[in-house]
N, C-alpha and C positions, 0 to 999 in steps of 0.2 A: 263560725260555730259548727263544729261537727254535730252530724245528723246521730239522732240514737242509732244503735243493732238491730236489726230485727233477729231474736234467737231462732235458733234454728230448732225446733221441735222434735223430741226424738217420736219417732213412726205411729208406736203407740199410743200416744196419748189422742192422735181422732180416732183410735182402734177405741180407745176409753170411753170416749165421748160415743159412737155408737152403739155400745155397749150400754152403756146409760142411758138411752134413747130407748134402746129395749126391754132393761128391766124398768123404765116409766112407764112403757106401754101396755106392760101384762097387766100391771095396773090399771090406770087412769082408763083402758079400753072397757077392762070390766066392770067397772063401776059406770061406764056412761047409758043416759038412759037410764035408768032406775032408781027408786026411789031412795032419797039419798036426804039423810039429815044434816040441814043448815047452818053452823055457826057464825055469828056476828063477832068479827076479834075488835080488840079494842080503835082500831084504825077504821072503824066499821065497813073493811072487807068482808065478804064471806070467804070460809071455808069449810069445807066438808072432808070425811077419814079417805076420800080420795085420795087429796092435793098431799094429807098430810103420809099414809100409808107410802106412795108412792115417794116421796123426799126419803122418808125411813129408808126405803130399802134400797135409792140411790144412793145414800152417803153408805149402807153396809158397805156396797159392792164399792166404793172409792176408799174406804178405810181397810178392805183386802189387797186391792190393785196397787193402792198409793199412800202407804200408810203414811208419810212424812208431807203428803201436800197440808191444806187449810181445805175447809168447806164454808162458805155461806149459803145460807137457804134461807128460802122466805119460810119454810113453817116451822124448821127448829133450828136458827138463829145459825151463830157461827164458831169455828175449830181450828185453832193455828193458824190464825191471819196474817202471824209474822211467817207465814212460812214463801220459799221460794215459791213456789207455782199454787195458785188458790183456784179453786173450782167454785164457780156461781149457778146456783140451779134453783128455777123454777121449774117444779114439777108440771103443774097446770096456770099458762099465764093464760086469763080469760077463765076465771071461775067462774061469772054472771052469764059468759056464753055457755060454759059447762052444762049447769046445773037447769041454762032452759033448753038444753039440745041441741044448740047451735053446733057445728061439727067447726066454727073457728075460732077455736084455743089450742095453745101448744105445750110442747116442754123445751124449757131454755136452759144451754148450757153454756156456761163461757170459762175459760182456762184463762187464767191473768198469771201474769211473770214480776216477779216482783211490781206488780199492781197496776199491770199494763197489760191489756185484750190482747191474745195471742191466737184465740181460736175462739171460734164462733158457731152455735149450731141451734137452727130450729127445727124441729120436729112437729110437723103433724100427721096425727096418725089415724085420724079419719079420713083424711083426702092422700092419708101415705104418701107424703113428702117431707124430702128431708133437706133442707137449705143451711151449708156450712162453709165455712171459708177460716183456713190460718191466716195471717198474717204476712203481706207482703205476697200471698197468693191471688186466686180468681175464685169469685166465688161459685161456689154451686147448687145446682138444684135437683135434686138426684142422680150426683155424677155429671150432669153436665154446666159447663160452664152460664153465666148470667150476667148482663149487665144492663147497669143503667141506663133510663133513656136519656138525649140529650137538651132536654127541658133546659133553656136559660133565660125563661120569663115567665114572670107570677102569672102575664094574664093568658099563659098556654099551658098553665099546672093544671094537673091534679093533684086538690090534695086531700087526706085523710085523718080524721083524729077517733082515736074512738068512744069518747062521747065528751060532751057538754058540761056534764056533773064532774068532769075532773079540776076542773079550771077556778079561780077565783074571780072573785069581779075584776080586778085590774088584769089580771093576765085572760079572761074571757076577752077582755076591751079589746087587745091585741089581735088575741088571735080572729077574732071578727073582723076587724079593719085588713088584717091579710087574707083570709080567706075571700071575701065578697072582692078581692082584687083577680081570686083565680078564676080559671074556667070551669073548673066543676073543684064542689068539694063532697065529701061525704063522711059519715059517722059508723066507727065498728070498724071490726077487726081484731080489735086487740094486736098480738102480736105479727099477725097473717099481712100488716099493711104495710110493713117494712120487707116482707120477701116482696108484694107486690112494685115495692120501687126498687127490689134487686134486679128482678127482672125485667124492667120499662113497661111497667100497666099502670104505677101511680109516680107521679114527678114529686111530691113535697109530703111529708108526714109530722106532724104538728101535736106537741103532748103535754101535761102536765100529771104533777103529780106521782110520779113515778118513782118507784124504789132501783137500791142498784141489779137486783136480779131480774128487773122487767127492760131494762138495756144495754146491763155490758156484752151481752152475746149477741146484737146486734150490731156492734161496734163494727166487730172485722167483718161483719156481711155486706154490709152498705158501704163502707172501704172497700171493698173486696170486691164491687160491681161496677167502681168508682166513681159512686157517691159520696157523698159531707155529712158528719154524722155529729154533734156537739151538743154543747147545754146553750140556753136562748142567748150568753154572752158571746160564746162564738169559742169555748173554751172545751178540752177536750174532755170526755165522760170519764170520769171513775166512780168510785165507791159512792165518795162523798158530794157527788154532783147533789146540785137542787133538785133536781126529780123534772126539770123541765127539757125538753128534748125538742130538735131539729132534726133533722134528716133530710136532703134532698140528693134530688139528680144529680146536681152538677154544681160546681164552686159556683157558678155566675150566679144559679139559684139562691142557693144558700147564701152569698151576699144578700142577695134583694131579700128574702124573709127574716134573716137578721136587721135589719134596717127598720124593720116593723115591729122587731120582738123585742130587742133590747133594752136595756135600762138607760144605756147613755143616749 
């Protein structure tokens, strides 16, 4: 069975994605800290004219740049999905950290190729770091390379979720019988706990609930450090994943918290 291609990206488009990292940040910067009104959407997220300003004037600037891509966004939906290369953007992942001042939330952007992760970037712009990686490259973290640590046991993991209230009762069952197997777990982050196992500070990160813009741009980052990155089946993330997410160090890992998660 031949292996897919990994495309080769023309130069531009991480020139786009940083580019978009900037016009997030004049935003979401100005608006942090301040008094800021609250809405409950029907998913009962909040969001506030941050999250949603900030997407506005990311898809401008990708409707000048790239007028024939697709866009999804979490605050106004999506544009040419059949198109070759689609842009996923969360403007602010970690709204609840947002809006109590927490400085760990980011902006998430990921470039799909006919409907496969090809570049990956996290942006935070209160602790100014920028964590990205294409496809088939190394990932980074402002410029410089990162990698995973080489965690290949549950009970020498760290691991991370960021919180409780994501989980259902059967998929809580799980992930407590894995977690109370690690050596340390903890709660929060949002998106910040998947650069923390790009760069060897946390071995295993554990999720539920999640939409496709809170993980395809972390696909090639945790690839990209070489770590495993999948839905709780062991199956690789797209659009239409369950919202349930793995991440670890290392295959061996990722084995053993599959064996805990899974449905079979």
């Amino acid at each position: 069975m031949t292996s897919p291609v990994t495309p080769v990206l023309p130069e531009n488009f991480l020139a786009s994605a940083f580019a978009l990292t900037d016009v997030a940040r004049r935003h979401t910067l100005a608006y942090f800290r301040t008094p800021l009104d609250v809405v409950t959407k029907d998913d009962e997220s909040p969001v506030t004219i941050a999250d949603r300003e900030t997407e506005a004037a990311m898809r401008q600037w990708l409707r000048q740049a790239h007028p024939n891509h697709g866009i999804l966004g979490e605050e106004h939906g999506c544009e040419r999905m059949q198109a070759e290369y689609v842009w996923v953007l969360d403007p602010i992942d970690g709204t609840k950290s947002y809006i109590s001042g927490s400085p760990l939330w980011g902006t998430l952007i990921a470039l799909l190729h006919r409907g496969q992760p090809v570049l990956g970037l996290m942006d935070m712009p209160i602790l100014d770091e920028r964590w990205f990686c294409q496809s088939g490259g190394a990932a980074q973290w402002n410029g410089r390379p990162v990698h995973a640590s080489g965690c290949r046991s549950l009970v020498q993991a760290r691991l991370y979720t960021t919180s409780p209230d994501t989980f259902g009762a059967s998929d809580w069952q799980r992930f407590d019988v894995l977690s109370r197997q690690c050596v340390l777990r903890r709660f929060g982050g949002d998106c910040y706990s998947y650069a923390q196992l790009a760069g060897g500070h946390v071995d295993l990160v554990v999720e539920a609930g999640l939409q496709p813009y809170d993980y395809m741009a972390l696909v090639c980052l945790v690839e990209g450090a070489g770590g495993c990155i999948t839905d709780w089946q062991g199956a690789p993330l797209t659009v239409s994943s369950d919202g349930r997410v793995v991440a670890a160090a290392t295959p061996e890992l990722h084995a053993q918290a599959l064996a805990v998660l899974s449905d079979s």
